[in-house]
N, C-alpha and C positions, 0 to 999 in steps of 0.2 A: 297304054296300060292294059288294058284289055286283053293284049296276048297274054299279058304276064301273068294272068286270075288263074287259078286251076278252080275248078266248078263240083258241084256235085252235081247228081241227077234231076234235082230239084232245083238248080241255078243257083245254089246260095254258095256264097268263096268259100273256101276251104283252106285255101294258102293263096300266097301271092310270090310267083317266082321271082327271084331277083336275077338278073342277067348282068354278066360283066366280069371283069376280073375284081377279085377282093382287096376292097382299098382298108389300110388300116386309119384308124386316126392319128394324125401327125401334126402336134403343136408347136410353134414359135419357140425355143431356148435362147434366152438370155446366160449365155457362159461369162463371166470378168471374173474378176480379181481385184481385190481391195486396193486401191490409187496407192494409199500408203498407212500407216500404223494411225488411224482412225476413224470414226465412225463416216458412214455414205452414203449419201443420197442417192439414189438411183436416177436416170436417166430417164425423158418420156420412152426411148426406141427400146430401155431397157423393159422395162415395168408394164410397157402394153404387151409383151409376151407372158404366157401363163405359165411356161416353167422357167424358173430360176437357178442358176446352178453357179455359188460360187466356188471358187479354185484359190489356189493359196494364192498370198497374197505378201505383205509384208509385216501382218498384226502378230503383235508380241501377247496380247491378254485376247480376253473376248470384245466384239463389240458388234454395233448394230448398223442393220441397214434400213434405212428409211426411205419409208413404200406411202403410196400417196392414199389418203384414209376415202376410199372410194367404196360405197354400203356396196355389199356381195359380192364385191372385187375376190378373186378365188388363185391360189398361186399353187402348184407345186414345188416344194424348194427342196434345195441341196444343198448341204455343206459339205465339201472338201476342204476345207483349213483345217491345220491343227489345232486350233480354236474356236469357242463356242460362240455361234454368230446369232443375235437376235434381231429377227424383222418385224420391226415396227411403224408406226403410224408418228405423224410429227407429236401429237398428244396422245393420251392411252395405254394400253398395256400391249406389250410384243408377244411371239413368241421364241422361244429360244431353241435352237436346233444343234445337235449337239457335234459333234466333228464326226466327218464321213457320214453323217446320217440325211434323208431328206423326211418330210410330213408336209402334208396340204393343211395348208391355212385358209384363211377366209376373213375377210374385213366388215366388219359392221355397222360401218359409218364412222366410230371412234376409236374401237380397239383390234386389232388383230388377235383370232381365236385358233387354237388349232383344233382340226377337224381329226388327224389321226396321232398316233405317236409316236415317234421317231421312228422310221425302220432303216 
């Protein structure tokens, strides 16, 4: 680490060079699609990835997906259905996202909160 300091005359840092090539940050995607015309549980291999992103499916109205009520559990989601899909917690309140949109959510032991607004 020590090569990496840049110094002043006085020896105190000034910067600290980073060396390397530029990694971005690159999360887990859980992509599916609704099993069939009702609400769904998510999967453990699905749900321990931080973004979510569903794709159509077979749902005829809106309906929800049920995400495991885990305090500061943090998603990124997506909706691609033609329908308005809400992710919730097995008790509590969801939120609802609305078709083609995604928003970060966040769980708080009982309810799922949204943190942005649909964009």
């Amino acid at each position: 680490m020590a090569n990496n300091l840049v110094t002043s005359n006085d020896g105190h840092i000034k910067a600290v060079r980073i060396r390397g090539a530029y990694n971005p940050l690159r999360l887990a995607v859980a992509t599916f699609a609704f099993p069939s015309d009702a609400n769904y549980t998510l999967t453990a291999d699905r749900y321990r990835c931080p973004v979510l992103s569903v794709t159509a499916g077979v749902i005829s109205t809106g309906r929800s997906i049920f995400l495991p009520l885990t305090a500061e559990a943090v998603y990124l989601v997506t909706n691609n259905t033609a329908q308005t899909v809400t992710f919730i917690g097995a008790t509590g309140t969801g939120v609802a996202v609305a078709t083609t949109k995604s928003a970060w959510i966040r769980c708080d032991g009982t309810n799922y909160i949204r943190m942005t607004a649909d964009a």
